[in-house]
C-alpha positions, 0 to 999 in steps of 0.5 A: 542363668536365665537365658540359659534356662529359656533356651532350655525349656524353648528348645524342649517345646520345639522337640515336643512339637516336632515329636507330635508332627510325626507320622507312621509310615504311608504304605502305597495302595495295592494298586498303586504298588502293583501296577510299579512292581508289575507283579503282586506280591503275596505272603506265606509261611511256608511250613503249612503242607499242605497249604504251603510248603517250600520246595527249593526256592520255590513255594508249593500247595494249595494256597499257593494255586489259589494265590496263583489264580487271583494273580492271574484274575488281577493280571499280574503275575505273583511273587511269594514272599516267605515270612515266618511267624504267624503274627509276623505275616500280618506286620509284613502285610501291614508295612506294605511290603506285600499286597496279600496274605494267603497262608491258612490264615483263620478268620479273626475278628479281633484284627478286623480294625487293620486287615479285612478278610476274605470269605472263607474258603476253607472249613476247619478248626483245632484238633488234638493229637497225642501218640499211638501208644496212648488212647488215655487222651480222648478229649479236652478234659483228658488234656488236664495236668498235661504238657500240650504243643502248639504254633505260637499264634496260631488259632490253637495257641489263642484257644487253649489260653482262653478254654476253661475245660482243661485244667493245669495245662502246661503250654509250650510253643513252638514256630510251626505244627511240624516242630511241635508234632516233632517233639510229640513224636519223640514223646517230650510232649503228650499231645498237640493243638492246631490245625485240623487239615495241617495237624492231620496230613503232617501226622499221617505223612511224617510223624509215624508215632502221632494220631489225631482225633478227628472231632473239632474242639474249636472251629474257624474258617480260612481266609485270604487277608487284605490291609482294612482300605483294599476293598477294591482288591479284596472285590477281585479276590472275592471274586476269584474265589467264587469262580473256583467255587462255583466252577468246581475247580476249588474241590478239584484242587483239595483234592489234588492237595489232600487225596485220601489223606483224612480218609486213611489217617481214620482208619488207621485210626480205628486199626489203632484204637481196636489194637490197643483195646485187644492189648488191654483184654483178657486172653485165653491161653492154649499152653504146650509144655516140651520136656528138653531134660530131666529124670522125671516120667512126663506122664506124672504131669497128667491130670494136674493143673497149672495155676497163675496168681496175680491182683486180678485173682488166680486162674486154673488151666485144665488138667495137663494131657501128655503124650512122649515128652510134650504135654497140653492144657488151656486157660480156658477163663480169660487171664487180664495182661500182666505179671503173675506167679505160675505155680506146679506142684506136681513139681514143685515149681513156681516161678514168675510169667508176664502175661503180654499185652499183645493185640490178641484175644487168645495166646499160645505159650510154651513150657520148656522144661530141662533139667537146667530149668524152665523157660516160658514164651508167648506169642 
């Protein structure tokens, strides 16, 4: 029995020691796995138009041309290697199974002790987008009691977790911007956090019903990502980068990406905005009433007044003018959108009127009477 139990605890001792002799895996340098791949290879979730985007097999974009030209600086032509998932684009880069990250990636300082970071070469930050048909959402604060999208893990996601101004938020996460836009435009969602170039040019391109307020809640810059022991490589990246900067061709190329894009998102925008504010205004209301039917003379209507009655009060028209079997008269005062009762006691008649929200400051509505009934429309 005691053989046995020494036998035990001996090969238990071995195990420990066996256990604290392991090592994490050791990842080649950059240079070492270039110069044997002859290639280098760099990372991109490809779901970031326009940064990145897959088209067929290949990848597309604007961080698809930077990445192409710090290939072409280190001599080597480049492999895009497509990985999704935010955090997942930092393991792959970790494990050693690419060289570089280029992938609308922010500047982050909290993973400063495995990755360093290029210098910027793209100013950003989170926005918010909400629908076309609701401008209640203005802001941060407006977000409270809300159900709000982002890309798990992306800046937005980190940011709403941490913000103190919205309050009672429910987060839900998606796998790209794109997918959260989605569900925004089908309206499953009220609004959406990210990316402000991405959250922009997705908006406007693909997901007709979604806008975007173009003022920053958060900012943070783009950068291209190394392992934390590549200083030689991120000196040549840096480099590349500063020769697309200072050559102009950097601009040249936002330019080739975004085109006006920012541009006519904002002015639909404010086309948008002064719609919404016409829908809500009160209108002046030019009435034409059309006698189709009946044993009544329309020359008993002049001089009388229809009157609509609603919460927001009661509004006269002026005295009916008529001429053969049409008459005339104007809601002078402006009438606020919305359900009111239509009262002529000449006839006797009351019946029920939506006052349309339409983008208008001044309406025309038309009075069909017959002896069947009245029939009311506006445009």
């Amino acid at each position: 029995m005691r053989i046995a139990k020494s036998f035990i605890w001996f090969f238990g001792l071995v195990l420990m020691f066996a256990g604290c002799g392991k090592k994490e895996k050791e990842v080649p340098s950059a240079a070492e796995s270039m110069a044997k791949n002859k290639l280098v290879r760099i990372i991109a979730d490809a779901v970031n138009a326009p940064f990145e985007y897959g088209e067929g097999v290949a990848v597309k974009g604007l961080d698809v041309d930077i990445g192409n030209e710090i290939g072409k600086d280190l001599g080597y032509e480049v492999k895009w290697v497509k990985v999704s998932g935010y955090d997942h684009l930092f393991e792959v880069l970790k494990n050693g199974e690419a060289e570089i990250l280029i992938s609308a990636i922010a500047i982050d300082p909290s993973r400063s002790e495995q990755f360093a970071f290029s210098k910027p070469y793209f100013d950003t930050g989170d926005v918010i987008a909400h629908r076309r048909d609701n401008f209640e959402i203005k802001d941060l604060a407006s977000l409270s009691g809300k159900t709000i999208g982002v890309c798990n893990g992306r800046p937005g996601d980190t940011f709403l977790q941490q913000q103190k101004v919205a309050t009672g938020l429910t987060i839900k996460r998606y796998p790209t911007l794109d997918d959260a836009l989605g569900a925004l435009n089908r309206a499953e969602i009220s609004a959406v956090v990210g990316d402000q170039a991405i959250l922009t040019y997705s908006s406007f391109k693909s997901f007709p019903n979604t806008t975007v307020i173009p003022t920053l809640i958060n900012k943070y810059q783009y950068a291209v990502v190394v392992r934390k022991n590549e200083k030689e490589l991120l000196n040549k990246i840096n480099a590349t980068l500063e020769r697309l900067q200072n050559s102009g061709e950097m601009e040249t190329l936002k330019q080739r990406w975004f085109g006006n894009v920012d541009e006519e998102a904002r002015r639909q925008r404010e086309k948008d905005i002064q719609e919404a504010t016409l829908r809500k205004s009160p209108k002046t209301i030019s009435v034409t009433i059309n006698k189709l039917g009946g044993t009544f003379n329309m020359d008993r209507l002049d001089g009388f007044v229809l009157v609509l009655q609603g919460p927001a009060g009661a509004y006269q028209s002026t005295p009916i003018l008529t001429e053969g079997n049409k008459g005339n008269c104007r809601f002078s005062q402006p009438v606020p959108p919305g359900d009111y009762k239509l009262n002529m006691n000449i006839l006797k008649l009351t019946t029920t009127v939506t006052v349309p929200d339409l983008p208008k400051n001044a309406l025309a509505m038309t009075m069909n009477i017959s002896a069947s009934g009245i029939s009311i429309t506006f445009k």
